[in-house]
Backbone as a chain_set.jsonl record, in Angstrom:
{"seq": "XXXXXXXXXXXXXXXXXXXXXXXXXXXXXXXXXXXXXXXXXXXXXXXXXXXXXXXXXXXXXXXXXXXXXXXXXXXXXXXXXXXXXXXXXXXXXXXXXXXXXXXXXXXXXXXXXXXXXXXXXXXXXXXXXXXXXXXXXXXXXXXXXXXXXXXXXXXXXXXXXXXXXXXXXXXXXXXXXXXXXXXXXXXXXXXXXXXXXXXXXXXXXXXXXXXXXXX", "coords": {"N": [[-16.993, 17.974, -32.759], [-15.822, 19.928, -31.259], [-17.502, 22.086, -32.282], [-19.99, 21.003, -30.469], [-18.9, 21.448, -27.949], [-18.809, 24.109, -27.819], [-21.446, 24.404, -28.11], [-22.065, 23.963, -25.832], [-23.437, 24.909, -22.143], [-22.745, 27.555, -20.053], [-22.109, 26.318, -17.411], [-21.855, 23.614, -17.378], [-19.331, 23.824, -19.149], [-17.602, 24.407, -17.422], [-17.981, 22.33, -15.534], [-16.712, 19.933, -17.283], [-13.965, 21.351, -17.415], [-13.194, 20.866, -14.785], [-13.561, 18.233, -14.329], [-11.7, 17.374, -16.072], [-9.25, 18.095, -15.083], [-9.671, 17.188, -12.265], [-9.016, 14.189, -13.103], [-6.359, 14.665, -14.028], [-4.953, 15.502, -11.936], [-5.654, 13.044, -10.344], [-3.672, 11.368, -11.987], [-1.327, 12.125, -11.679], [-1.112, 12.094, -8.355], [-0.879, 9.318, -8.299], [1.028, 8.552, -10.037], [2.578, 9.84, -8.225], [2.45, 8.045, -6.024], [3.277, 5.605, -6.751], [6.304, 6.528, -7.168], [7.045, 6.652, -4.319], [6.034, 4.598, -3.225], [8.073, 2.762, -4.559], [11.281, 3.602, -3.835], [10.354, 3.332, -1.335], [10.833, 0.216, -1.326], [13.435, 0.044, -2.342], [15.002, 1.355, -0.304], [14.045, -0.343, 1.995], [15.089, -2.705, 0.53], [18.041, -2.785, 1.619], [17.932, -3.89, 3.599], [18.324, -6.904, 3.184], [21.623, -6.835, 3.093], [22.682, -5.903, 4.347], [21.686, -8.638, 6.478], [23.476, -10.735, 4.922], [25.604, -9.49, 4.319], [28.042, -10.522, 5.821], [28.586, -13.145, 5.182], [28.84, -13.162, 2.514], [30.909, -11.945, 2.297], [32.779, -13.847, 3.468], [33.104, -15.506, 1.781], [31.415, -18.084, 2.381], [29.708, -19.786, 1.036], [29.595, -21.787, -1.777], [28.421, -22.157, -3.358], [25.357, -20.658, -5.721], [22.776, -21.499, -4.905], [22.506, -22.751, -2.501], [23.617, -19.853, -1.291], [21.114, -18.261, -1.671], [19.354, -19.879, -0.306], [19.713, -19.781, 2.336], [19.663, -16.881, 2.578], [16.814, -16.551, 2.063], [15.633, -17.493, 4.737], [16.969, -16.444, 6.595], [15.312, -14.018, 5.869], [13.164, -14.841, 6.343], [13.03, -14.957, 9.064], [13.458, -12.474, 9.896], [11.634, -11.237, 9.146], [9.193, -12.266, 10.826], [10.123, -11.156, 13.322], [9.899, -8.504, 12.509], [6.749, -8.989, 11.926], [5.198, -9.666, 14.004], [4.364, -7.722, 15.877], [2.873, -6.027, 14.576], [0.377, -8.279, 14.156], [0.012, -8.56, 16.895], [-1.205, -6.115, 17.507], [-3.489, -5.893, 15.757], [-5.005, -8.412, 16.851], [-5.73, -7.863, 19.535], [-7.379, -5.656, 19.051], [-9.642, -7.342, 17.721], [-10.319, -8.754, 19.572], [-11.159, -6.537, 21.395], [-13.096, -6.149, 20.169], [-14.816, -7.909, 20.266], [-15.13, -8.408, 23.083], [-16.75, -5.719, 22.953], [-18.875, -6.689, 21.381], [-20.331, -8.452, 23.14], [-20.575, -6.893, 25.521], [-22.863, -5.689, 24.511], [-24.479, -7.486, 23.342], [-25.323, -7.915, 21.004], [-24.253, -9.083, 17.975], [-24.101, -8.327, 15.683], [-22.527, -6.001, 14.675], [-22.523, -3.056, 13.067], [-20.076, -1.799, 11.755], [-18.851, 0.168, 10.384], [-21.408, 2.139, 10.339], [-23.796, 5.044, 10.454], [-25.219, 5.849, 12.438], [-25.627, 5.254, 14.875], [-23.841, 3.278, 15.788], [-21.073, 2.739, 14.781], [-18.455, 4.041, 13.44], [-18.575, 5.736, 11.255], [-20.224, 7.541, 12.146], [-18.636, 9.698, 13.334], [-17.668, 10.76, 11.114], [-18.453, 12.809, 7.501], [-21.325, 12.046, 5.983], [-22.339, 11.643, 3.116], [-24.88, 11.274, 0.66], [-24.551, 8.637, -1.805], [-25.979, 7.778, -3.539], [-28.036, 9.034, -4.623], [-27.039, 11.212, -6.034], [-26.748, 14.531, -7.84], [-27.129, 15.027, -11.185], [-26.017, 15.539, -14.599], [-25.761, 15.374, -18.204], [-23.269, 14.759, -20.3], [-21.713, 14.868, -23.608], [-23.804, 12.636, -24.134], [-23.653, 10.862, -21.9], [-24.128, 10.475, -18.831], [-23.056, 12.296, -15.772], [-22.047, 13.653, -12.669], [-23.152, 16.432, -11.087], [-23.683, 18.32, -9.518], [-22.337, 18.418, -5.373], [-23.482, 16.085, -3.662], [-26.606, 14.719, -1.526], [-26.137, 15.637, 1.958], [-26.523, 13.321, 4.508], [-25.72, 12.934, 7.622], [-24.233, 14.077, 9.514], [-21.181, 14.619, 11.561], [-20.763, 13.051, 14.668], [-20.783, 12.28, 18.144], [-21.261, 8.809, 19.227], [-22.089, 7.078, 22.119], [-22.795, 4.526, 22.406], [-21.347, 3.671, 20.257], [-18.643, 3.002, 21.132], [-17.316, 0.701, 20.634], [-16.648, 0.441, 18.221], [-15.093, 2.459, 17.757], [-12.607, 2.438, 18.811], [-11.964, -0.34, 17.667], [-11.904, -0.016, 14.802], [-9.843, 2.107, 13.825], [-7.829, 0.558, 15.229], [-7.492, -1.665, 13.894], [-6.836, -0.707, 11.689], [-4.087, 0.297, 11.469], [-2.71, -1.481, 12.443], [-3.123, -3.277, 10.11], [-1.832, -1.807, 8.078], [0.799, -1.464, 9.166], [1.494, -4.112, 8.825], [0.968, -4.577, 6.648], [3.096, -3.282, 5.408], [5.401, -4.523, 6.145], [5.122, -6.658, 4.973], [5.876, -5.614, 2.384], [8.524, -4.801, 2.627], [9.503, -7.606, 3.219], [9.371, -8.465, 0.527], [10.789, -6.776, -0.995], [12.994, -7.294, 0.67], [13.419, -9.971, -0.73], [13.765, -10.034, -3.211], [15.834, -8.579, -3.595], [17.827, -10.333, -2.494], [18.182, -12.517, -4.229], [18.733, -10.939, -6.196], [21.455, -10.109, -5.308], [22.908, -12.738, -5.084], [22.907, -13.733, -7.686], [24.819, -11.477, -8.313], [27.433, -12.538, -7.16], [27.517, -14.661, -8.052], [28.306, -14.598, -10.79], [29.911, -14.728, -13.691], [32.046, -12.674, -15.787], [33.758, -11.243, -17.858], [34.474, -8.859, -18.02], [34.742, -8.539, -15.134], [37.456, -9.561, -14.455], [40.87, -8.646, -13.084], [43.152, -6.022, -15.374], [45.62, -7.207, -15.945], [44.604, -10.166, -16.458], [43.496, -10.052, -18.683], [43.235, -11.588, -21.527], [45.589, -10.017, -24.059], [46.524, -9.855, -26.927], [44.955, -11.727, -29.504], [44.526, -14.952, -29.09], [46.069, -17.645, -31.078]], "CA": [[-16.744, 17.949, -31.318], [-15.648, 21.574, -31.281], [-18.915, 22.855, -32.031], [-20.668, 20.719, -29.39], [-18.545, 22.222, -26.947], [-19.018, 25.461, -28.198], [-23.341, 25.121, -27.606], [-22.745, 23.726, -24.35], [-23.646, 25.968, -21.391], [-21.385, 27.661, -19.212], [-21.796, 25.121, -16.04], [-21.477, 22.187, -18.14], [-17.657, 23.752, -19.881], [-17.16, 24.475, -16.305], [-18.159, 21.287, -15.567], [-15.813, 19.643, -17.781], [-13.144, 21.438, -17.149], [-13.09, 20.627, -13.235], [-13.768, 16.411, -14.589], [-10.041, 17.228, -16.635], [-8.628, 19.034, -13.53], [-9.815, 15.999, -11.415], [-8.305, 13.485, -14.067], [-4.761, 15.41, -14.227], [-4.7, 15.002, -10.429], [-5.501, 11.742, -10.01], [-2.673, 10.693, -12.332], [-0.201, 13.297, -10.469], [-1.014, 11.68, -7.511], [-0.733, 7.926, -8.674], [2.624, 8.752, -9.74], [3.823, 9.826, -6.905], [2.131, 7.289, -5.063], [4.315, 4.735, -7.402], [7.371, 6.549, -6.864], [7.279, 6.679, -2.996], [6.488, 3.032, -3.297], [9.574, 2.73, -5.041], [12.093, 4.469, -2.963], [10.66, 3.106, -0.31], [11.333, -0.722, -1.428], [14.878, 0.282, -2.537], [15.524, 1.437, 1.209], [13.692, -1.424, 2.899], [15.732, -4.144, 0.518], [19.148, -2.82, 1.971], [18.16, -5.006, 5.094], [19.243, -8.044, 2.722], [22.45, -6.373, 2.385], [22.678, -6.539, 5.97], [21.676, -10.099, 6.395], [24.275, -11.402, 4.048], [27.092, -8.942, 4.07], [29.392, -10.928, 6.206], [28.513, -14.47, 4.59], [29.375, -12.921, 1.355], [32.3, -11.479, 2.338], [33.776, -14.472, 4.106], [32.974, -16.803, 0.449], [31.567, -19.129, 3.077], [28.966, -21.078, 0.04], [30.493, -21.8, -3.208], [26.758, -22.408, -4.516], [24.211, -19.714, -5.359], [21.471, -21.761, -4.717], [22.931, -21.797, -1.184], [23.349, -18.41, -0.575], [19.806, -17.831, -2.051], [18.033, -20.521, 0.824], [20.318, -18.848, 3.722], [19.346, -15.176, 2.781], [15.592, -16.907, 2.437], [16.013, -17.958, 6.116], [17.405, -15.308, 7.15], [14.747, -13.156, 5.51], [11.71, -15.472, 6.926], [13.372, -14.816, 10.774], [13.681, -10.879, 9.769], [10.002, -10.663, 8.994], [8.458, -12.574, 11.995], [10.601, -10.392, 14.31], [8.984, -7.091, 12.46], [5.119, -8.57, 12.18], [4.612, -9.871, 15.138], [3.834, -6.47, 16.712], [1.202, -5.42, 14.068], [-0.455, -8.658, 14.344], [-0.744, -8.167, 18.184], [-2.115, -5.093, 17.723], [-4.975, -7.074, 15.257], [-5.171, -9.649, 17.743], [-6.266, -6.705, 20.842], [-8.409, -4.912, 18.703], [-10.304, -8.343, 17.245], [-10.611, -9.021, 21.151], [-12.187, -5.407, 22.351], [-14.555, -6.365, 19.552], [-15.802, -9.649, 21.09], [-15.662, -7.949, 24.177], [-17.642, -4.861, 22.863], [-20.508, -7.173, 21.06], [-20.645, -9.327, 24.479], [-21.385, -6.156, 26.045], [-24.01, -4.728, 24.007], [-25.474, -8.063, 23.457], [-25.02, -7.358, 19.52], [-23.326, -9.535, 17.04], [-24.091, -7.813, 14.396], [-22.433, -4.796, 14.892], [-22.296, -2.726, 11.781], [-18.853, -1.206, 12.218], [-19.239, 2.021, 9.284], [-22.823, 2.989, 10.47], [-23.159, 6.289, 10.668], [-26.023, 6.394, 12.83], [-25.003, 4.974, 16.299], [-23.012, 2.054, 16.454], [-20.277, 2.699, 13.853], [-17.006, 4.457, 12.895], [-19.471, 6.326, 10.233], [-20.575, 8.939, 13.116], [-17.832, 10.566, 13.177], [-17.456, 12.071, 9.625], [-19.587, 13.488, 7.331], [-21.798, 11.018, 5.112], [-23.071, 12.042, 1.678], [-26.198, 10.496, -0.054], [-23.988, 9.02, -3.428], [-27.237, 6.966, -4.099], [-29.225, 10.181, -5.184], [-26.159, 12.337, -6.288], [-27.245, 15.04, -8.962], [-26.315, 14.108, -12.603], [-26.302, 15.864, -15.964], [-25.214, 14.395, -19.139], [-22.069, 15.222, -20.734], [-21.563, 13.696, -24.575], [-24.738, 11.701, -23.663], [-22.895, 10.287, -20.391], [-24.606, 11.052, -17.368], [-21.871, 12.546, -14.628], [-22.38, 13.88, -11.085], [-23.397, 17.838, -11.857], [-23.512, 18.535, -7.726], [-22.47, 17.17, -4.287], [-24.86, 15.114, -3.259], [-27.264, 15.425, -0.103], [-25.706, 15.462, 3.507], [-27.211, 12.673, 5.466], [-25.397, 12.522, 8.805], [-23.172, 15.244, 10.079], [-20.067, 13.8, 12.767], [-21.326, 13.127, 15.889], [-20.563, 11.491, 19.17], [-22.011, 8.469, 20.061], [-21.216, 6.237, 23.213], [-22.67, 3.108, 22.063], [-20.465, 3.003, 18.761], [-17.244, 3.192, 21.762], [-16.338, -0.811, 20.403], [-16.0, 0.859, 16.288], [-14.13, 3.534, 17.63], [-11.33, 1.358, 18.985], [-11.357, -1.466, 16.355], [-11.304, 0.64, 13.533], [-8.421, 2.538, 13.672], [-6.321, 0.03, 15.675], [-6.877, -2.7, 13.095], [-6.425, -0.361, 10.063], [-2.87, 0.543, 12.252], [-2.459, -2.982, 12.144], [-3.089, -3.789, 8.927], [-1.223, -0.88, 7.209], [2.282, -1.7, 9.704], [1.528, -5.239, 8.657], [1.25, -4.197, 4.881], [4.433, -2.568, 5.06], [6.566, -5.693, 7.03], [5.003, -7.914, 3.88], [6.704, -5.075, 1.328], [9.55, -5.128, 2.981], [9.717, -9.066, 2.69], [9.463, -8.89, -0.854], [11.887, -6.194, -1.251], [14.568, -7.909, 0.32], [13.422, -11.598, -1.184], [14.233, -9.702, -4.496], [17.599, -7.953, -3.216], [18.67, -11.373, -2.09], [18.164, -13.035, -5.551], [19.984, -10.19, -7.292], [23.146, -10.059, -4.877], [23.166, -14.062, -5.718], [23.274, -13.301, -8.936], [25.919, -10.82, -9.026], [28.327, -12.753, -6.674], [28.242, -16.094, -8.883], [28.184, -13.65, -12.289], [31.245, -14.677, -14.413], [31.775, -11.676, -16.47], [34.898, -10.882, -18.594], [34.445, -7.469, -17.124], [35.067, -8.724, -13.527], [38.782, -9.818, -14.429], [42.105, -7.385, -13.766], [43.702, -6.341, -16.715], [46.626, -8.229, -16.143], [44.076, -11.71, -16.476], [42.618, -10.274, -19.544], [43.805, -11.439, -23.197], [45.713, -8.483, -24.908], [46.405, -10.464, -28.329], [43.996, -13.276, -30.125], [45.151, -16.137, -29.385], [46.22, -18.131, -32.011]], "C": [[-16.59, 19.363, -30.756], [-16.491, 22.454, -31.011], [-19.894, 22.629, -30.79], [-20.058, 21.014, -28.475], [-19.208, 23.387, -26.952], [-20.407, 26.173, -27.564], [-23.69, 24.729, -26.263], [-22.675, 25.135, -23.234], [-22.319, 26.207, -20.725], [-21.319, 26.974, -17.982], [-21.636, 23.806, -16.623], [-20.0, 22.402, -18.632], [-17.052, 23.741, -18.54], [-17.13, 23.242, -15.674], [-16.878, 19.862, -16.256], [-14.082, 19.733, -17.565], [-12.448, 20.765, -16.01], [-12.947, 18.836, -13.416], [-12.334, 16.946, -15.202], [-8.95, 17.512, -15.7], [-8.409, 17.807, -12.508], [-8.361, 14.521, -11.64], [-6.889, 13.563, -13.996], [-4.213, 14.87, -12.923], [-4.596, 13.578, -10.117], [-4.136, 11.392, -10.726], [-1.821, 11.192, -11.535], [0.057, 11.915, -9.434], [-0.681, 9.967, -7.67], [0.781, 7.674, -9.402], [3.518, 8.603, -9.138], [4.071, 8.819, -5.705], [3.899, 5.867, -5.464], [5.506, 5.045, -7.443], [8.108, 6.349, -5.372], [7.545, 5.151, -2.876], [7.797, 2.494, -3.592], [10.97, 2.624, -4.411], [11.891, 3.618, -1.598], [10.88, 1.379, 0.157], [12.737, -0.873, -1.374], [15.208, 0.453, -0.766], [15.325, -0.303, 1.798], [14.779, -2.981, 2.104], [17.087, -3.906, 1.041], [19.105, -3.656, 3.651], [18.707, -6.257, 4.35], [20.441, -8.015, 2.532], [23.13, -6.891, 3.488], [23.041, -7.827, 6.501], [22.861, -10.552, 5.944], [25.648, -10.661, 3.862], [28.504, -9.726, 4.653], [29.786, -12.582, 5.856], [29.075, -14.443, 2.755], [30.663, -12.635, 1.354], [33.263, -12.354, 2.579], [33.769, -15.653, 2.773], [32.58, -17.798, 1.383], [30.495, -20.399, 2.162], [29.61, -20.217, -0.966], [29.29, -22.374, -3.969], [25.968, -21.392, -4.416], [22.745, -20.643, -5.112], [21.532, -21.721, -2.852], [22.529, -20.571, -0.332], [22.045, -17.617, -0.652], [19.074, -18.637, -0.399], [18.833, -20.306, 1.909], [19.569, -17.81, 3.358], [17.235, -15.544, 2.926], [15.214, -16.979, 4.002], [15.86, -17.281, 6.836], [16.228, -14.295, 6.924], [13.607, -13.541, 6.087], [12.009, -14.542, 8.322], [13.345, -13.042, 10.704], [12.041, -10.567, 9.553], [9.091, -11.098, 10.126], [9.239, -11.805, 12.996], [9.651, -9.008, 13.969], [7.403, -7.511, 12.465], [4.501, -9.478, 13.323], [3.674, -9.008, 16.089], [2.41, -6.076, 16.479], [0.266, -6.574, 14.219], [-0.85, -8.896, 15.589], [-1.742, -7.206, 18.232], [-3.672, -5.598, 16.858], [-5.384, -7.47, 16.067], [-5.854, -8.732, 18.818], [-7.44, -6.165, 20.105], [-9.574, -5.414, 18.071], [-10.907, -8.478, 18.877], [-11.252, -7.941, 21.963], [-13.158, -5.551, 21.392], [-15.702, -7.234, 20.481], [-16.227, -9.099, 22.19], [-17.277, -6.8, 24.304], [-19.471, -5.437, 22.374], [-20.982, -7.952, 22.309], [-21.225, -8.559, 25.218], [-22.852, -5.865, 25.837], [-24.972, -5.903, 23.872], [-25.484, -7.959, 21.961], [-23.766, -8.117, 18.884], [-23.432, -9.64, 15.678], [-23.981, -6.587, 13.718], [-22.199, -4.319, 13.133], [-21.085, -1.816, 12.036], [-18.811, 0.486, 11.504], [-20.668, 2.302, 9.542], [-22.563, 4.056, 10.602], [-24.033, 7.324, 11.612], [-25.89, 6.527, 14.547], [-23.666, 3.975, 16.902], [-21.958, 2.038, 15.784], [-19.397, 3.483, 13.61], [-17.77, 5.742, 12.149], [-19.622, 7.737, 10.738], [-19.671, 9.675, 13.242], [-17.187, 11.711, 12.375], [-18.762, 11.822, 8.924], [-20.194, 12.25, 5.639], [-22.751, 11.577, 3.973], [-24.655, 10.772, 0.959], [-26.014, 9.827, -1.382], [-25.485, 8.19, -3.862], [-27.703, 7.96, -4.979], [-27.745, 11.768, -5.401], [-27.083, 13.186, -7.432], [-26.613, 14.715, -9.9], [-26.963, 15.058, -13.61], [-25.647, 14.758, -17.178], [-24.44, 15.361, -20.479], [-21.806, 14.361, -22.315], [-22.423, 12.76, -24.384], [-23.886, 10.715, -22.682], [-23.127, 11.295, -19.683], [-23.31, 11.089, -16.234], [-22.286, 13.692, -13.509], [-22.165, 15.562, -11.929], [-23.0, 18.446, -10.321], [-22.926, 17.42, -6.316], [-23.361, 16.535, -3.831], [-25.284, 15.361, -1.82], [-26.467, 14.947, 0.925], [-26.047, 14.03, 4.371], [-26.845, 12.473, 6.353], [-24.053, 13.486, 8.692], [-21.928, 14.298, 11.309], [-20.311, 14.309, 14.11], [-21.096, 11.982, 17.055], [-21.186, 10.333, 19.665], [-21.48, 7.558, 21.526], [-21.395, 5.187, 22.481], [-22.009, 2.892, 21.003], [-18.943, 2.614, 19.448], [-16.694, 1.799, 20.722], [-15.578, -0.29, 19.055], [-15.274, 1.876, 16.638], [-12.905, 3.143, 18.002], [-11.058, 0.375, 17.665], [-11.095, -0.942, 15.425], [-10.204, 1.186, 13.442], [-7.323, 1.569, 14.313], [-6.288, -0.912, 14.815], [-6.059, -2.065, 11.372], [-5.22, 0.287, 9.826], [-2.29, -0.775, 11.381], [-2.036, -3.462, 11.093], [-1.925, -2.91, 7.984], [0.234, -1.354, 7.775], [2.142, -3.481, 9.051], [1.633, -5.55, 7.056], [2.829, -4.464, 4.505], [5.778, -3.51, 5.312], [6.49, -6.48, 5.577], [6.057, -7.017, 2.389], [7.942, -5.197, 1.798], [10.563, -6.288, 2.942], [9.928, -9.048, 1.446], [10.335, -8.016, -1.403], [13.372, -6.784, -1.248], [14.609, -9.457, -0.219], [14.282, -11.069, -2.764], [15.776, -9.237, -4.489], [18.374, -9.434, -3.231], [18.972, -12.526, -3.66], [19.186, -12.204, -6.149], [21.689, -10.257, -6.668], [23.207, -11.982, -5.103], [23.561, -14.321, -6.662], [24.797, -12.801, -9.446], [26.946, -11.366, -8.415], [28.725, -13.776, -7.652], [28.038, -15.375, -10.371], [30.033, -14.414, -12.385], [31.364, -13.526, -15.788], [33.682, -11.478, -16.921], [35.801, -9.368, -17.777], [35.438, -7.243, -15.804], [36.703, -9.148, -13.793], [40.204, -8.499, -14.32], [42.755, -7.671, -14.793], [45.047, -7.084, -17.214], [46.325, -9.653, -16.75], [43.48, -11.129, -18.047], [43.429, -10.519, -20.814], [44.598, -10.586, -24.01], [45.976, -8.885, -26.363], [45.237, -11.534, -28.415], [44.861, -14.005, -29.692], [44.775, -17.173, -30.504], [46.048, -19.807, -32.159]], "O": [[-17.279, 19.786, -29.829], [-16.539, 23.293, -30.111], [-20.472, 23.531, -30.185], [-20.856, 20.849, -27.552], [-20.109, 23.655, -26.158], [-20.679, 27.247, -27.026], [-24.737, 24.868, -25.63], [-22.017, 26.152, -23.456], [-21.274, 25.556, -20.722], [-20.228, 27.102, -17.427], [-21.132, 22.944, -15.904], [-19.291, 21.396, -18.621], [-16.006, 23.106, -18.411], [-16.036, 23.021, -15.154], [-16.367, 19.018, -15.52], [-13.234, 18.841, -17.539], [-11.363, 20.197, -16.132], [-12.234, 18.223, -12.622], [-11.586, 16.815, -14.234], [-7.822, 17.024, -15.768], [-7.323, 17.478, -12.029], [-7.427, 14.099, -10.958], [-6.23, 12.527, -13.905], [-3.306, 14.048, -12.792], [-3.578, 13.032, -9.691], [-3.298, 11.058, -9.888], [-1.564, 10.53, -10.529], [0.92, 11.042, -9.529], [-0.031, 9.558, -6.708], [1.474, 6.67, -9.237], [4.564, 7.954, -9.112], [4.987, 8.648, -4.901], [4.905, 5.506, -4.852], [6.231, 4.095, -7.739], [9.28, 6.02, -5.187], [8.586, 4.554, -2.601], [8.464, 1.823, -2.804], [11.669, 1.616, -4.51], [12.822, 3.255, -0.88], [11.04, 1.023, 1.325], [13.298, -1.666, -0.617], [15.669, -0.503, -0.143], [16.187, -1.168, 1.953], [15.134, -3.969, 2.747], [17.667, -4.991, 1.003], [19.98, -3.874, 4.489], [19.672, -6.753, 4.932], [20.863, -8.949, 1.85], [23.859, -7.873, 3.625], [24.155, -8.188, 6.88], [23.52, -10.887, 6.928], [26.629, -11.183, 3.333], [29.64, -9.634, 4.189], [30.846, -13.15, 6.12], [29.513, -15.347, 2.043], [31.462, -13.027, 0.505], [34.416, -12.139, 2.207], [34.481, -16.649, 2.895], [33.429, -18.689, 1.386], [30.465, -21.59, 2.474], [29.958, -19.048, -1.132], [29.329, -22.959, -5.052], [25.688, -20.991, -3.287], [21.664, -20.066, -5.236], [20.887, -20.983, -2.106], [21.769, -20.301, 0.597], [21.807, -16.612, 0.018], [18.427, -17.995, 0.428], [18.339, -21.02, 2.781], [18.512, -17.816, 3.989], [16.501, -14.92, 3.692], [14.25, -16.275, 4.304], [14.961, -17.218, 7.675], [16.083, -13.577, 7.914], [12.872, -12.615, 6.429], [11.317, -13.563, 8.6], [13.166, -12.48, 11.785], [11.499, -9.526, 9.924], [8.19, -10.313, 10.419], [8.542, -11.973, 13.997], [8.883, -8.495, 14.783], [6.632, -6.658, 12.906], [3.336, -9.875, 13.342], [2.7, -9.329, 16.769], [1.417, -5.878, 17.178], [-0.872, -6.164, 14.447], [-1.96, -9.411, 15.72], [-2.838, -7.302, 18.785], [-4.769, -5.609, 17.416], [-6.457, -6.94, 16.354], [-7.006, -9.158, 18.894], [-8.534, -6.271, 20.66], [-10.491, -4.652, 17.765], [-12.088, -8.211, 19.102], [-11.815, -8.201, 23.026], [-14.239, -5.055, 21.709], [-16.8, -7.157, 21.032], [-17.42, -9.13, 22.492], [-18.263, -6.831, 25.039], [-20.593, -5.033, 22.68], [-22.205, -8.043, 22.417], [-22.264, -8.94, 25.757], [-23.761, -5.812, 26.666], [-26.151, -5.696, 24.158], [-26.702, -7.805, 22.049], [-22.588, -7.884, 19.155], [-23.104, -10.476, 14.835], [-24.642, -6.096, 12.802], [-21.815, -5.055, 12.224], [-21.413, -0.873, 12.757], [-18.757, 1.587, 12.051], [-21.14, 2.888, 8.568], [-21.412, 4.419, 10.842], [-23.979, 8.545, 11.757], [-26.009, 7.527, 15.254], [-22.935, 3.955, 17.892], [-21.428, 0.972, 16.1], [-20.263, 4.313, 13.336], [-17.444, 6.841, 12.598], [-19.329, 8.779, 10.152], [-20.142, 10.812, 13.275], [-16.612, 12.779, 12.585], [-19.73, 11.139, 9.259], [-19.557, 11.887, 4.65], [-23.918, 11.893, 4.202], [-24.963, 9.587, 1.088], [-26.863, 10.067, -2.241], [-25.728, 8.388, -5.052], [-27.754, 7.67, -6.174], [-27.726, 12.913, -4.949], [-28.063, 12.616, -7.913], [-25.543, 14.126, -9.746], [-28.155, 15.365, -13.566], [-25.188, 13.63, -16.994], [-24.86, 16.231, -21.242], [-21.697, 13.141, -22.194], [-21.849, 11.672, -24.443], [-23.565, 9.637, -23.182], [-22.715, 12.455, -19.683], [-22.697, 10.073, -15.904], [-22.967, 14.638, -13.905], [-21.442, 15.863, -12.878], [-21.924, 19.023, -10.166], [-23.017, 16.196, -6.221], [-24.326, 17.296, -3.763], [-24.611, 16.008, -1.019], [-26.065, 13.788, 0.82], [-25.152, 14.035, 5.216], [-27.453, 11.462, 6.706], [-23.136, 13.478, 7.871], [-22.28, 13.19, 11.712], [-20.172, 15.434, 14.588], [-21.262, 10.801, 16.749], [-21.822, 10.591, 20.687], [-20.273, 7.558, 21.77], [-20.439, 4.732, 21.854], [-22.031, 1.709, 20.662], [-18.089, 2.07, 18.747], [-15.657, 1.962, 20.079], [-14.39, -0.459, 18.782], [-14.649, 2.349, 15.688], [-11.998, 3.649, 17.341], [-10.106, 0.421, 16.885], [-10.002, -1.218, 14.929], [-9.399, 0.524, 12.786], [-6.13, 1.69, 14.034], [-5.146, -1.338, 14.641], [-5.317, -2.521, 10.503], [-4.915, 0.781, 8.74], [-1.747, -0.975, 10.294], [-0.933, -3.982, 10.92], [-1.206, -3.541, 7.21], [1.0, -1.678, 6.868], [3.282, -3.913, 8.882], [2.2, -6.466, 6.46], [3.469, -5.256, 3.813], [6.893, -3.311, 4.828], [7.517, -6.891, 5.036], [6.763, -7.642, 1.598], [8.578, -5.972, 1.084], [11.78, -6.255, 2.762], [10.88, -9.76, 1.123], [10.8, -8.427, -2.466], [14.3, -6.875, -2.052], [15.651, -10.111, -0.165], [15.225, -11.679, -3.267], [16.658, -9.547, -5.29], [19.387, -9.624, -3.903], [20.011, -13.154, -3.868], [20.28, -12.61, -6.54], [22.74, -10.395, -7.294], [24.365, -12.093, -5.505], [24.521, -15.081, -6.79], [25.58, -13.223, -10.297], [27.943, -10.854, -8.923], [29.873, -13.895, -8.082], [27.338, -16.094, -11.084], [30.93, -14.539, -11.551], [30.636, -13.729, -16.759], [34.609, -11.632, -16.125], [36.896, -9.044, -17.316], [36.313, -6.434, -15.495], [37.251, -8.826, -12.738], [40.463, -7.679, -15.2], [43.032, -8.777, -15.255], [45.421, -7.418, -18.338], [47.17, -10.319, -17.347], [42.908, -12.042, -18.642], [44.268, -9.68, -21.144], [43.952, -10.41, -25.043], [45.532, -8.036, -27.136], [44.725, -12.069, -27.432], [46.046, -13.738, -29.892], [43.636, -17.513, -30.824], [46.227, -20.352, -33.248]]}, "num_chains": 1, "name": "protein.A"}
């Protein structure tokens, strides 16, 4: 393996290197992605904490299955208050569609074109069909960027993809985030269930606890 490094050229080690470089990154970033995620469940389940803090506090169910289909409840009515919004904003930007193909007469708009009618025109569109390619360990891998085909450019008639696109992918992303949020605190609400009806040795003052065997 060593050696076949060794006889490869210098844009191919270079080559390589930049594919390990790539590699490194991506994980990096998939990391961090998974820690943000993280962090940002932990926050979002302290709304079950919320919900339920003063039903816990007052012992008002003496069943966890109970306090589990209240904080459910409670957690349904907490999520249709937050996605209502984003699926308005869906709902408007599904509706300047209809409107926009009614205009044009076109119901078969291609929304990512990149030529007139599409989202596409705006940034810059590569050719990956016909990328360049060498072959690495006999595995063919992209050697160059690939050709240009459409530079970002203005058109009018794409106006309908320039609205829908970004307001549904608004939409969708605030509408993502309401559904993590749900499942954050569905899980919070299970565990504080848990730990209220927990009988644990632990949980006793030491006055209640045993200090000889009993005999």
């Amino acid at each position: 393996m060593i050696l076949y490094i060794a006889k490869l050229s210098e844009d191919s080690k270079r080559l390589i290197i930049a594919l390990l470089f790539v590699l490194i990154v991506l994980f990096v970033i998939v990391g961090c992605i998974g820690t943000i995620i993280k962090k940002v469940m932990k926050r979002q389940a302290q709304g079950a904490d919320d919900m339920m803090y003063d039903v816990v506090r007052a012992g008002i169910f003496n069943r966890k299955k109970d306090l589990i289909k209240f904080g459910i409840k409670k957690n349904h009515l907490v999520f249709f208050k937050q996605a209502w919004r984003p699926f308005i904003v869906m709902v408007a930007a599904s509706l300047i569609m209809i409107i926009y193909c009614i205009a044009m007469g076109n119901w078969k708009v291609n929304i990512f074109d990149y030529q007139t009618e599409g989202i596409g025109t705006l940034f810059h569109i590569f050719d990956w069909a016909n990328v360049p390619k060498t072959k690495i360990f006999g595995i063919e891998v992209m050697s160059d960027w690939p050709p240009l085909l459409s530079s970002p450019h203005w058109s009018w008639t794409a106006w309908g993809s320039y609205i829908f696109v970004p307001a549904m992918l608004v939409g969708l992303i605030w509408f993502m985030i309401c559904v993590q949020a749900y499942i954050a605190r569905t899980f919070r609400i299970f565990g504080i269930a848990k730990k209220v009806f927990s009988r644990s040795i632990d949980d006793l003052p030491p006055q209640e606890k045993p200090i000889e065997p009993i005999q």
